[in-house]
Backbone bond lengths (Angstrom), bond angles and torsions (degrees), N, CA, C in turn:
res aa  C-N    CA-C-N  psi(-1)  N-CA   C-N-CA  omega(-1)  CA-C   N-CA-C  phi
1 X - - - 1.456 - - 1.520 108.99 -
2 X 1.376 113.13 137.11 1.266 115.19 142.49 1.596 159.13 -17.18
3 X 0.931 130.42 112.20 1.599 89.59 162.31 1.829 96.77 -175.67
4 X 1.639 74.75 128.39 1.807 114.05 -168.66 1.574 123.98 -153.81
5 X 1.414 105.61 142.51 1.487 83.81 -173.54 1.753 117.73 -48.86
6 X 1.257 107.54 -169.84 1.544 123.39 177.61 1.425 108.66 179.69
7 X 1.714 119.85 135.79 1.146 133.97 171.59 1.792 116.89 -54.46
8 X 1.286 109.12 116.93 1.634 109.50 173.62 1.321 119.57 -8.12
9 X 1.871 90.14 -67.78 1.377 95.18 -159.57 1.602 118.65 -68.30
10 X 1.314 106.42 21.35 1.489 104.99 179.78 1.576 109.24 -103.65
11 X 1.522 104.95 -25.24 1.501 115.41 169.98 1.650 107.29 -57.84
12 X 1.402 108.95 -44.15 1.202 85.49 -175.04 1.310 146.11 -112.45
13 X 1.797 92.14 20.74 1.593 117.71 179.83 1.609 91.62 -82.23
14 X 1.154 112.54 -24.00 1.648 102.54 -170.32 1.896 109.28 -83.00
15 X 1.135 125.35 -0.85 1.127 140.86 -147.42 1.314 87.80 -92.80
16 X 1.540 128.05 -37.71 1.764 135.80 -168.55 1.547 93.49 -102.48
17 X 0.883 86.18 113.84 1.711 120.81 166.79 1.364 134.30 -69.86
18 X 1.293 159.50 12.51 1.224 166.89 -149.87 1.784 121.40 5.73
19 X 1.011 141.09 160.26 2.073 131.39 160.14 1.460 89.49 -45.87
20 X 1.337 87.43 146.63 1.845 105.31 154.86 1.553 99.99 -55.75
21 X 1.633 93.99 144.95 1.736 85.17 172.00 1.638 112.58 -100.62
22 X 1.438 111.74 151.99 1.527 116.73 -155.38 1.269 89.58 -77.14
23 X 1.427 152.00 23.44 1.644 100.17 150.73 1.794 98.25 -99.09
24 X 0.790 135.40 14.09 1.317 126.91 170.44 1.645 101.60 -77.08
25 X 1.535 87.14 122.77 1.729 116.92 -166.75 1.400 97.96 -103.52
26 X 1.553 145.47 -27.46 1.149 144.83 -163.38 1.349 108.89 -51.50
27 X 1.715 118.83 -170.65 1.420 130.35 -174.61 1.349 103.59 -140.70
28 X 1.670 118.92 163.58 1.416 114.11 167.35 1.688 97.25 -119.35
29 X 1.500 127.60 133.68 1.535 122.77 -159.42 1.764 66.84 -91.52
30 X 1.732 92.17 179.14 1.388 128.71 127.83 1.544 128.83 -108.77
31 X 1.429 96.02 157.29 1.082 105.64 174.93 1.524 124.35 173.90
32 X 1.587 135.22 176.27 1.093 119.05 -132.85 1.819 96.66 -74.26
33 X 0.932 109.25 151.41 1.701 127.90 -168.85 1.489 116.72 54.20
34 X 1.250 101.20 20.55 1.779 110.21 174.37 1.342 119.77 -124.33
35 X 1.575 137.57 126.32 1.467 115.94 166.66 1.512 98.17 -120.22
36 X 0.625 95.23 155.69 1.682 113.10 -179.17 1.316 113.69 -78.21
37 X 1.029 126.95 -41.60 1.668 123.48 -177.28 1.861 98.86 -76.98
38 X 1.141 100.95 -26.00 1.970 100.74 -171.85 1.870 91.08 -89.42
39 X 1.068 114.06 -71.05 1.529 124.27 -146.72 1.703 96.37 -69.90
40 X 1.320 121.92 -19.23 1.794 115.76 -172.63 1.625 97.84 -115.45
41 X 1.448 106.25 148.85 1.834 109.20 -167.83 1.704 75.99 -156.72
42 X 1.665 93.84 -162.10 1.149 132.55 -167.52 1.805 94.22 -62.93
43 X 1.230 125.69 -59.90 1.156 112.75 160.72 1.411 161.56 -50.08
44 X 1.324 97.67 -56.67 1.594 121.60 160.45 1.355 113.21 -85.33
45 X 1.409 118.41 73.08 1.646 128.07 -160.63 1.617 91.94 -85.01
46 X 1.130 140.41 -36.77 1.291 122.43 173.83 1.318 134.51 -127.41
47 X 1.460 154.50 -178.48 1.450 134.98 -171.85 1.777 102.48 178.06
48 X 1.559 101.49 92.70 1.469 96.74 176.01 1.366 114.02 -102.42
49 X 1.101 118.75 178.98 1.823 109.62 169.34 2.262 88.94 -168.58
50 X 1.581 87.19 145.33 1.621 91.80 -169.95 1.764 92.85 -104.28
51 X 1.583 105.56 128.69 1.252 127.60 -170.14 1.936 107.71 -73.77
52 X 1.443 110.06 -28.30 1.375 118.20 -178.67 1.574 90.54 -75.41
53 X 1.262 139.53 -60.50 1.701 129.02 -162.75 1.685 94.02 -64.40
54 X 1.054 125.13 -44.68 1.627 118.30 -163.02 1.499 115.28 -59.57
55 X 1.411 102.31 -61.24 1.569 111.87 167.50 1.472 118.95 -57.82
56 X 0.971 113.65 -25.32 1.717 105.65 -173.13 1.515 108.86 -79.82
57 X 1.711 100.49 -31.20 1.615 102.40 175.88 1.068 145.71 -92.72
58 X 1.541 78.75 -2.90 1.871 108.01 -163.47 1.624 101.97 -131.26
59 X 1.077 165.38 43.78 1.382 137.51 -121.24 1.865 94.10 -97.25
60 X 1.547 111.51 -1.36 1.440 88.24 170.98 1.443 118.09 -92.14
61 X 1.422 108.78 8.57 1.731 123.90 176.57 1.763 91.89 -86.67
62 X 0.947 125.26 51.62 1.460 140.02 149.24 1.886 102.89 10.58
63 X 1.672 99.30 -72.50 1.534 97.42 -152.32 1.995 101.42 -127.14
64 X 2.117 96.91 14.20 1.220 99.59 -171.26 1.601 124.03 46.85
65 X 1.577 98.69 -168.16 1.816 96.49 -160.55 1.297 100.10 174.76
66 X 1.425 128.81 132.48 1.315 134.64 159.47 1.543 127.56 -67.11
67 X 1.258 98.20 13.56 1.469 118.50 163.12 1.648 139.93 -50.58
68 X 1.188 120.29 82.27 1.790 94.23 -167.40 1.186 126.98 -90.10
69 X 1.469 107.20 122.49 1.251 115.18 -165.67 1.283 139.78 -79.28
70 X 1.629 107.88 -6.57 1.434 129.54 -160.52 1.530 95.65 -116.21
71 X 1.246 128.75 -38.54 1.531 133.64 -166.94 1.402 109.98 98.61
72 X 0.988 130.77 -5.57 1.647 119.24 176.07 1.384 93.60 -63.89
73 X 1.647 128.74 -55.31 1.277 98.96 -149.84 1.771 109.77 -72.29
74 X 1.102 103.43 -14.71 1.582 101.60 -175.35 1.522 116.63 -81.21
75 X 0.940 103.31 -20.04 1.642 122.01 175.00 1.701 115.15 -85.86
76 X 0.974 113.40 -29.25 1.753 116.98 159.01 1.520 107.92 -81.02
77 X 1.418 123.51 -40.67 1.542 111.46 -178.64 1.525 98.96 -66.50
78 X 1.102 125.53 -36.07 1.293 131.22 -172.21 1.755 110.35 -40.74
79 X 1.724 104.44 -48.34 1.249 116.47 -153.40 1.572 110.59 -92.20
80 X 1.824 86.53 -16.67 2.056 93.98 169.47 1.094 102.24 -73.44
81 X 1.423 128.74 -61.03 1.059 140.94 -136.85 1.810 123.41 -143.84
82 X 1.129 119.24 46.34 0.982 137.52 -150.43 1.705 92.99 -94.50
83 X 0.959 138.96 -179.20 1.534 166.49 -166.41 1.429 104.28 -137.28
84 X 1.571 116.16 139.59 1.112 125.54 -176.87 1.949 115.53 -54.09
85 X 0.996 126.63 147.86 1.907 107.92 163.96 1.801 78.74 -139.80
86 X 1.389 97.15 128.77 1.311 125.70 153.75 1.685 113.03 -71.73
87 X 1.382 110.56 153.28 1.486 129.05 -162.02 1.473 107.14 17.56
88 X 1.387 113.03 75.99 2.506 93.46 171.48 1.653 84.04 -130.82
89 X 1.495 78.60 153.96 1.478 107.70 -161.00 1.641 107.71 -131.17
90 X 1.413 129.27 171.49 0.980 117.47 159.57 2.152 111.95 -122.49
91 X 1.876 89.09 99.67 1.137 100.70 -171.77 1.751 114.83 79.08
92 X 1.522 123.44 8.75 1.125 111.56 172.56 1.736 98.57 115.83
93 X 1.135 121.17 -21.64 1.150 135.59 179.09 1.753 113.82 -98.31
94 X 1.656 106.61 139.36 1.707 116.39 -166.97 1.719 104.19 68.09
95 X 0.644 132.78 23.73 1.722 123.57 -168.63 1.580 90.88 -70.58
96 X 1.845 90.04 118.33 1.624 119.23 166.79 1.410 100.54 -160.87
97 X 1.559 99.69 -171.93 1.537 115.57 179.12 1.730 105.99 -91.73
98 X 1.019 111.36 118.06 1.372 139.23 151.95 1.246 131.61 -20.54
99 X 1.477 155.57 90.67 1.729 116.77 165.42 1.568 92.92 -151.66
100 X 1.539 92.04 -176.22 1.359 112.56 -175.55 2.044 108.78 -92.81
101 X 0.727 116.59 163.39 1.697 109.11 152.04 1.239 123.09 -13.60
102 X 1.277 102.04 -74.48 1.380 114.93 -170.26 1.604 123.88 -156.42
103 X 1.806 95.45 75.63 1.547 133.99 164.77 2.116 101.33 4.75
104 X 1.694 87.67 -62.07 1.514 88.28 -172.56 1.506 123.85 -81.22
105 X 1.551 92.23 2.94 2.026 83.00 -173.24 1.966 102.73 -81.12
106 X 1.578 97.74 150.27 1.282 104.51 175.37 1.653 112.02 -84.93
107 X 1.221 126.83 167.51 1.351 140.58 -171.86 1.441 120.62 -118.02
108 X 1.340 117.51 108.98 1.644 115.15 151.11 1.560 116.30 -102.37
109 X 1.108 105.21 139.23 1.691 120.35 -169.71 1.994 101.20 -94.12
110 X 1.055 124.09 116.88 1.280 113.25 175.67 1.959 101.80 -127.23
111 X 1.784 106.07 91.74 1.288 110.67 -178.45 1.674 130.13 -61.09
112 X 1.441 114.62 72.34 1.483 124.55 -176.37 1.449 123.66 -60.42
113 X 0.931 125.98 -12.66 1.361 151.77 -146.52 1.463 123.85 -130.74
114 X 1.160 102.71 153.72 2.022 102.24 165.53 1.449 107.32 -165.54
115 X 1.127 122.64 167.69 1.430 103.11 -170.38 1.795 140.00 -79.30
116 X 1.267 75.96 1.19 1.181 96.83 142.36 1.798 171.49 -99.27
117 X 1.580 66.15 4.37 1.948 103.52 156.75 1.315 110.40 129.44
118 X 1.311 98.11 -147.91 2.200 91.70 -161.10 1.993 76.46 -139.66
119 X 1.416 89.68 149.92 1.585 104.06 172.64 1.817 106.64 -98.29
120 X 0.926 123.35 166.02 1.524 113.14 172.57 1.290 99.41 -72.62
121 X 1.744 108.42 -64.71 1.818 106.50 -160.08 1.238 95.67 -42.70
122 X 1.454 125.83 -31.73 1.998 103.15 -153.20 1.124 117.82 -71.83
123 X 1.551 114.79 -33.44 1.323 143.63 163.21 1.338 129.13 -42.01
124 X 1.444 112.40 -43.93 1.688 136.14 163.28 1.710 104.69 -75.17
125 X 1.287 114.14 -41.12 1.307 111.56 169.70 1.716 116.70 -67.06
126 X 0.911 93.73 -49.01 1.913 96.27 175.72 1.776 108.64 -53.22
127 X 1.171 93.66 -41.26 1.673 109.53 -177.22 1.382 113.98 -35.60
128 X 1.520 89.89 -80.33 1.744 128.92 176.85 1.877 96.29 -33.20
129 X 1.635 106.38 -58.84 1.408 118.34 -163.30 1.334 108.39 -39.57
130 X 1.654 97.61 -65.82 1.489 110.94 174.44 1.752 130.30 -40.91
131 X 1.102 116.11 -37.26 1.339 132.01 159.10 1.164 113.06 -26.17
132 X 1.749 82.11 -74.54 1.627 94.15 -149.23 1.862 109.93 -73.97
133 X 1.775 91.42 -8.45 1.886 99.79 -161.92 1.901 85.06 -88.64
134 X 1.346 128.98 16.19 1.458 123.18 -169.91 1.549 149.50 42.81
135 X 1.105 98.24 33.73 1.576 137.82 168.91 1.949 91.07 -54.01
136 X 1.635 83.96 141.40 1.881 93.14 169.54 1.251 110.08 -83.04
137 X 1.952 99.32 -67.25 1.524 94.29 166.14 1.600 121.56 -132.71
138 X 1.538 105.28 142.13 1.418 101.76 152.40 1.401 147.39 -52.52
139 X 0.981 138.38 121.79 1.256 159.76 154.41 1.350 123.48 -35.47
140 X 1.507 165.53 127.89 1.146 115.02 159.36 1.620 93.92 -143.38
141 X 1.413 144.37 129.56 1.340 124.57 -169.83 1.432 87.06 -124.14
142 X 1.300 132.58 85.50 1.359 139.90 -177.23 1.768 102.30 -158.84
143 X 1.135 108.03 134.91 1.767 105.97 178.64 1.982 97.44 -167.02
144 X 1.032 111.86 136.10 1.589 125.53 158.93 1.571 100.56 -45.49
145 X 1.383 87.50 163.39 1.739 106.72 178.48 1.917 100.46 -68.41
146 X 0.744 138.28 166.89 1.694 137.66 176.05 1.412 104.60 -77.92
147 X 1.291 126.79 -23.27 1.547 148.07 -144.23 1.578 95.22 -78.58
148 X 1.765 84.03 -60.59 2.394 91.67 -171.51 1.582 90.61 -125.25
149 X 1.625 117.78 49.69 1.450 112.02 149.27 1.724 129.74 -49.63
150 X 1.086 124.36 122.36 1.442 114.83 -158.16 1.400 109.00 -84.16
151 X 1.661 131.09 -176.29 1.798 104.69 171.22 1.467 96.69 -92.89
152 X 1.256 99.57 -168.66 1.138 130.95 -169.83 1.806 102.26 -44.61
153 X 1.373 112.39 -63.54 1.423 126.71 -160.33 1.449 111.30 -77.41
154 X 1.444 103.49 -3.21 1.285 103.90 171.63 1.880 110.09 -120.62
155 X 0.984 132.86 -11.82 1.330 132.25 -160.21 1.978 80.48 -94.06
156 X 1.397 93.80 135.93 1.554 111.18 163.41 1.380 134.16 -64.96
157 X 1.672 103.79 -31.45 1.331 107.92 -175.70 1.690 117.94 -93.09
158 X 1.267 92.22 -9.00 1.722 126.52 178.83 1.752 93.00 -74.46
159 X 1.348 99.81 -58.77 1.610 92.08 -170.42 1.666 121.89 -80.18
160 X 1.742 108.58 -28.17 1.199 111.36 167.66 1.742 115.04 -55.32
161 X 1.238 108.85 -29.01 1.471 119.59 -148.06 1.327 86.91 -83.75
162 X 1.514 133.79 -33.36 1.349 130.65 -164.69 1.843 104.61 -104.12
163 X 1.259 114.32 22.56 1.545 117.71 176.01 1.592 99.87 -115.72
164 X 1.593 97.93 -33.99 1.644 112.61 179.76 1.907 102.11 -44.50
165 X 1.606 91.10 -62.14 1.461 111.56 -156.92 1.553 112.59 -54.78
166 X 1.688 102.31 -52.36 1.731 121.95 165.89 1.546 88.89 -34.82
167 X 1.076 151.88 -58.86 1.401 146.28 -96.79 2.151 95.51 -136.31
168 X 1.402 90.91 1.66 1.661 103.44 -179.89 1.424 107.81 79.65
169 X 1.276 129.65 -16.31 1.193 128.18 -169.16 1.795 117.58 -75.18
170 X 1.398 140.06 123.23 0.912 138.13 -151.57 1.671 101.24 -88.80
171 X 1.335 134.74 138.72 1.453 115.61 174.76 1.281 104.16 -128.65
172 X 1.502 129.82 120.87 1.214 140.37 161.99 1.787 132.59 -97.23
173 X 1.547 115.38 120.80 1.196 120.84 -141.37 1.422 112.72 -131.75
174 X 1.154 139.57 128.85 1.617 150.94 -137.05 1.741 87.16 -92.02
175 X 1.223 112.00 140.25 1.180 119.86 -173.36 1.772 128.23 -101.66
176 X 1.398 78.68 5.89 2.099 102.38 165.88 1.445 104.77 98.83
177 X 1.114 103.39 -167.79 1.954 118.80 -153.94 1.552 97.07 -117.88
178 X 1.766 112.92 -25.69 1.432 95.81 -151.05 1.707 117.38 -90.24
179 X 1.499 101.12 8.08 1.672 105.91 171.24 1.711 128.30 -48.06
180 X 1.217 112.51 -178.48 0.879 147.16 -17.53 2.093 125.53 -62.50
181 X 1.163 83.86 -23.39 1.840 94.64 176.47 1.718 101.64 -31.24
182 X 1.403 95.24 164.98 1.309 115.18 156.58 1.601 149.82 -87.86
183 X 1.276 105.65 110.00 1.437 118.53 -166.18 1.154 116.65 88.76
184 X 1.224 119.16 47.20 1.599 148.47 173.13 1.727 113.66 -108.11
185 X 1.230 114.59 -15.16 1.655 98.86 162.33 1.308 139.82 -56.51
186 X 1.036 163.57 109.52 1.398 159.10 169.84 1.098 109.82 -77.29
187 X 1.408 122.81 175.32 1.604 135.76 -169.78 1.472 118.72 37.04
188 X 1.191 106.75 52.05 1.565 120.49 -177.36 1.342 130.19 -95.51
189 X 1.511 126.97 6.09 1.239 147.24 146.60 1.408 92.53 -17.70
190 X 1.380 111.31 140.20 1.605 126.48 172.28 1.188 113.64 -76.67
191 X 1.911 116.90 -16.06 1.442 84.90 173.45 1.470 118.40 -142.27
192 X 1.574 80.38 61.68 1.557 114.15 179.94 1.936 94.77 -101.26
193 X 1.110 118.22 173.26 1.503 116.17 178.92 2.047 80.09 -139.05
194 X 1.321 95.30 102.38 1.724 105.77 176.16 1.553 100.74 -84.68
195 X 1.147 110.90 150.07 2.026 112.16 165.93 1.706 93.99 -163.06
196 X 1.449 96.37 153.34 1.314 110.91 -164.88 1.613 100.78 -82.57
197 X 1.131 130.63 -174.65 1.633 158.13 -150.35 1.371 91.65 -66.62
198 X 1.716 99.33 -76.12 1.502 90.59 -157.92 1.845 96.19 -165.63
199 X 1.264 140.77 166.92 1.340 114.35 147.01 1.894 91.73 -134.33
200 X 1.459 90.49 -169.49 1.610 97.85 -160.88 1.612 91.16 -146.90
201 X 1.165 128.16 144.66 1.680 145.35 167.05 0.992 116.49 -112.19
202 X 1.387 129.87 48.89 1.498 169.11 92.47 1.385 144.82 -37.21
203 X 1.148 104.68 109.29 2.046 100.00 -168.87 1.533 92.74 -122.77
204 X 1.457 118.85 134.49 1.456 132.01 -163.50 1.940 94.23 -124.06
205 X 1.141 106.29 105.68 1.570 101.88 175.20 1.516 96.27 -123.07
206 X 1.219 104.51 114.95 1.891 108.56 146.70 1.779 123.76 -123.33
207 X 1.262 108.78 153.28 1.245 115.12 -144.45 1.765 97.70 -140.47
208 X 1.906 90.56 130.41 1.710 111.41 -146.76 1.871 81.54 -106.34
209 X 1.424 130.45 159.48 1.313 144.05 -165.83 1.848 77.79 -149.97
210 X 1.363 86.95 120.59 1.922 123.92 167.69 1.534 87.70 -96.00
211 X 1.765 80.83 148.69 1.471 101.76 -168.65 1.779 102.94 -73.28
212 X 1.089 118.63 5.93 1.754 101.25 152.03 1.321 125.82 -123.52
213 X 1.157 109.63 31.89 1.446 136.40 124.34 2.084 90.11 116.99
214 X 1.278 109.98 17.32 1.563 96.12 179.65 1.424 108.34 -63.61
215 X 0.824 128.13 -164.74 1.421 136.91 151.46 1.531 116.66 -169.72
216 X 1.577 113.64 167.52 1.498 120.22 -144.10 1.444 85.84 -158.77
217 X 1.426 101.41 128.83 1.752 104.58 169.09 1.718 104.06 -133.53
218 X 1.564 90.79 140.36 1.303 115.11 175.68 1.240 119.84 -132.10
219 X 1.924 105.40 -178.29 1.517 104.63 -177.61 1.593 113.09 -86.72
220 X 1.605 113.11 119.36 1.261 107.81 -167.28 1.636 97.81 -170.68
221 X 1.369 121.30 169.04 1.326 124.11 176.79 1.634 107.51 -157.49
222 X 1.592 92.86 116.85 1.569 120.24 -173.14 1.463 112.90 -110.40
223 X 1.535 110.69 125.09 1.713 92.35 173.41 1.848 77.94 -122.29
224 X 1.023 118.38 73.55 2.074 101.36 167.83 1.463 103.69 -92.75
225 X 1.300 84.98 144.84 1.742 78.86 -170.96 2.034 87.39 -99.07
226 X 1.248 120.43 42.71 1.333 109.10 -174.93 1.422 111.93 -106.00
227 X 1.457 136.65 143.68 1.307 158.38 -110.36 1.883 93.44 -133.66
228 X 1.268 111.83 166.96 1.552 108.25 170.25 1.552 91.78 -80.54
229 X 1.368 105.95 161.90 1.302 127.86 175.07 1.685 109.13 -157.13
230 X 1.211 118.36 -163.78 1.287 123.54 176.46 1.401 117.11 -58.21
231 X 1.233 119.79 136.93 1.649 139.33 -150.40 2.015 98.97 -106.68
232 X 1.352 89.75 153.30 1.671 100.16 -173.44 1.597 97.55 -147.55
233 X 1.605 103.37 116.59 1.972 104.10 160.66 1.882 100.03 -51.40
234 X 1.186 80.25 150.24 1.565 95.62 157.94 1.668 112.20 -93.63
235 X 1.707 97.14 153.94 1.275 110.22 -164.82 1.625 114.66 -136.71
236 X 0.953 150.30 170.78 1.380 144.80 178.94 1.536 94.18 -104.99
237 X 1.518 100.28 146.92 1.565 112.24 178.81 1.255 106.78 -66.25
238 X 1.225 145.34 -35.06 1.783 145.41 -174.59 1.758 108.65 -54.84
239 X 1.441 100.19 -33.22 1.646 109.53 176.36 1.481 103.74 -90.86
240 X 0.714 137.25 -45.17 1.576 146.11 177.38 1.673 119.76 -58.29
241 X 1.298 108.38 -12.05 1.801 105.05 -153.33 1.379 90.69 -86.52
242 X 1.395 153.82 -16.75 1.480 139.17 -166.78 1.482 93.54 -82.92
């Protein structure tokens, strides 16, 4: 995400929403803690979730739900497609305006996943879905460890991503956790469009005072509300471990 000022009146031209536009073919499911006529609008124009991954992983998710339960998925739509928020901070700290990519793009949710992992077919199935439900572009914040990245002809999202593309559809794909090292990207198919997490134009320095009074500042963020008290030399862990 972002975050920079921005003129009001842009917050609140984005606030009016337009009709869905008719070639969007997609659906909004139900399901348990979801209704479709409440939970899908002008924004959240679509919301699938596959009933074979839910039950198999979950079997007390009975009848499943396009529901996300963990926050990733709402927290990646967030970062496509997020809506402006004036002054948010974290805890009072960075205070700017907020957004996603692109404030005005609309959202379909296609739940591939559970927390207990992603299947390929479901993934190729979500793929296909998206296609055919007329989405510009895919999204996809899912990638293997870098470690047992598979090739090309075998990774699902590699191959979905290149039926997407045949198909005009643009697919953009999270480029993994295991950086900064080298040769740690995932989803690196050429004609994938990879981009990293996120960055921030923010530098957080707080700065610790040793008990003989040096002090050393780094990148870090402290709110302790704790006071001096009784003092301790430092010691190396090899002397310390009994």
């Amino acid at each position: 995400m972002s975050l920079k000022p921005t003129p009001r009146v842009s917050i609140r031209r984005l606030r009016r929403i337009g009709k869905i536009p008719s070639k969007w073919k997609g659906v909004c499911m139900d399901g348990s803690d979801f209704n479709k006529s409440i939970n899908c609008n002008r924004k959240l124009i679509g919301a699938r979730f596959y009933p074979n991954l839910e039950t198999q992983t979950n079997p007390t998710q009975a009848h499943g739900s396009p529901r996300d339960s963990v926050g990733h998925g709402t927290h990646t739509a967030s970062i496509a497609g997020g809506s402006w928020v004036p002054r948010a901070s974290y805890y009072g700290l960075a205070r700017g305006a907020a957004r996603g990519g692109l404030p005005a793009a609309r959202i379909a949710s296609y739940k591939a996943c559970t927390e207990e992992g992603c299947a390929g077919s479901i993934i190729l199935k979500a793929i296909d879905d998206a296609i055919r439900d007329g989405v510009d572009i895919i999204s996809v914040s899912i990638g293997m460890s870098s470690i047992f990245e598979s090739d090309f002809l075998s990774d699902p999202i590699a191959i979905g991503a290149f039926h997407a593309e045949q198909s005009g559809v643009t697919v953009v794909c999270s480029a993994g956790n295991d950086g900064p090292d080298s040769y740690t990207v995932v989803n690196s198919a050429p004609w994938i469009f990879t981009v990293a997490a996120s960055t921030v134009d923010r530098d957080f320095r707080t700065r610790i005072i040793l008990g003989n009074n040096d002090s050393y500042e780094g990148s870090a963020i402290s709110f302790s509300p704790l006071k001096a008290g009784e003092r301790y030399p430092l010691a190396s862990g090899e002397k310390v471990a009994s």
